[in-house]
N, C-alpha and C positions, 0 to 999 in steps of 0.2 A: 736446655731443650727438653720436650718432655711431650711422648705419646699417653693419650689418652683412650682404653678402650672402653665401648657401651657395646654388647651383642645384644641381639634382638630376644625374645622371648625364647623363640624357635632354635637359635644360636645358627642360623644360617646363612645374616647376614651382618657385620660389624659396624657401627659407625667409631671415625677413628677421627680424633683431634688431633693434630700436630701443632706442637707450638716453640714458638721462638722467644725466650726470653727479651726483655729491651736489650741487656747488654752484649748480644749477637746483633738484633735486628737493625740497633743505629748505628753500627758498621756499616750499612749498606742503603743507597737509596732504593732496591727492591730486592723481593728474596723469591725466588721462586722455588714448589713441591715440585722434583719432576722424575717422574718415576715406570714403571710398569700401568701403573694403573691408570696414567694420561698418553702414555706411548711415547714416553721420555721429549714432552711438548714443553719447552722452558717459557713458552709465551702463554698456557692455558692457567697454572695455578697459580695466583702471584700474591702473595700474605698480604694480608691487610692489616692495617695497624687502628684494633678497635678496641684496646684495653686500658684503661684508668692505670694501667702499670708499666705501659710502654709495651707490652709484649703485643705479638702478633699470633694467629692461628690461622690453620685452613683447616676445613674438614671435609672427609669423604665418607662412603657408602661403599663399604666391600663386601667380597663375598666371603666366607669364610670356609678354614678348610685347606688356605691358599699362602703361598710365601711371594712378598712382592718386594721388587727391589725398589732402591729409590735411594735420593738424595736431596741434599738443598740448592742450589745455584744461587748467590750475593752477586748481583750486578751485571749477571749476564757472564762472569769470568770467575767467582769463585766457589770452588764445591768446597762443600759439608760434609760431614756427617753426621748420623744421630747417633750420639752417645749412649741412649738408651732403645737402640734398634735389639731386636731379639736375637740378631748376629750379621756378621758383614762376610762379605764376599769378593773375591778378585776380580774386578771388570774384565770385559774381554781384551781390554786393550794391554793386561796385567801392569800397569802402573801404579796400579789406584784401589778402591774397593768401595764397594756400595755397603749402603746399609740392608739388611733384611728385615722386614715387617711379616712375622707371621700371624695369619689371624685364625 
């Protein structure tokens, strides 16, 4: 798995790639981003598989300045994490923990 950042000129807003290697992504007939930044919507970001390598990406437009949580969902049933999130955090349900994206 692997976050990709671009900041803007101004550095006030980020574009941020998420990506899912093949050997994550053909585990799963879909993978969804679902996070702060979609209001934890498992139906709105859903990976698309456009890469000559198997892997998948979604990309967003953030603001910067901001820590967003977030995770993966495979199938509708299983969560992720990203390995290389800038640090995780204890859901509130304290079972589990999200990743943290700071930008």
């Amino acid at each position: 798995m692997a976050i990709i950042k671009k900041y803007s000129k101004d550095r006030r807003i980020c574009h941020v790639t998420f990506i899912l290697p093949k050997e994550i992504s053909e585990n799963f007939q879909q993978v969804s981003l679902v996070g702060e930044f979609n209001n934890w919507d498992i139906h709105k970001d859903i990976f698309s598989h456009n890469s000559p390598d198997g892997s998948c990406s979604a990309e967003y437009v953030l603001d910067a300045g901001k820590e967003y949580q977030f995770r993966y969902l495979g199938n509708g049933e299983t969560w992720l994490n990203e390995p290389e999130a800038d640090a995780e955090t204890i859901t509130h349900f304290g079972d589990s923990k999200n990743s943290i994206l700071a930008i």
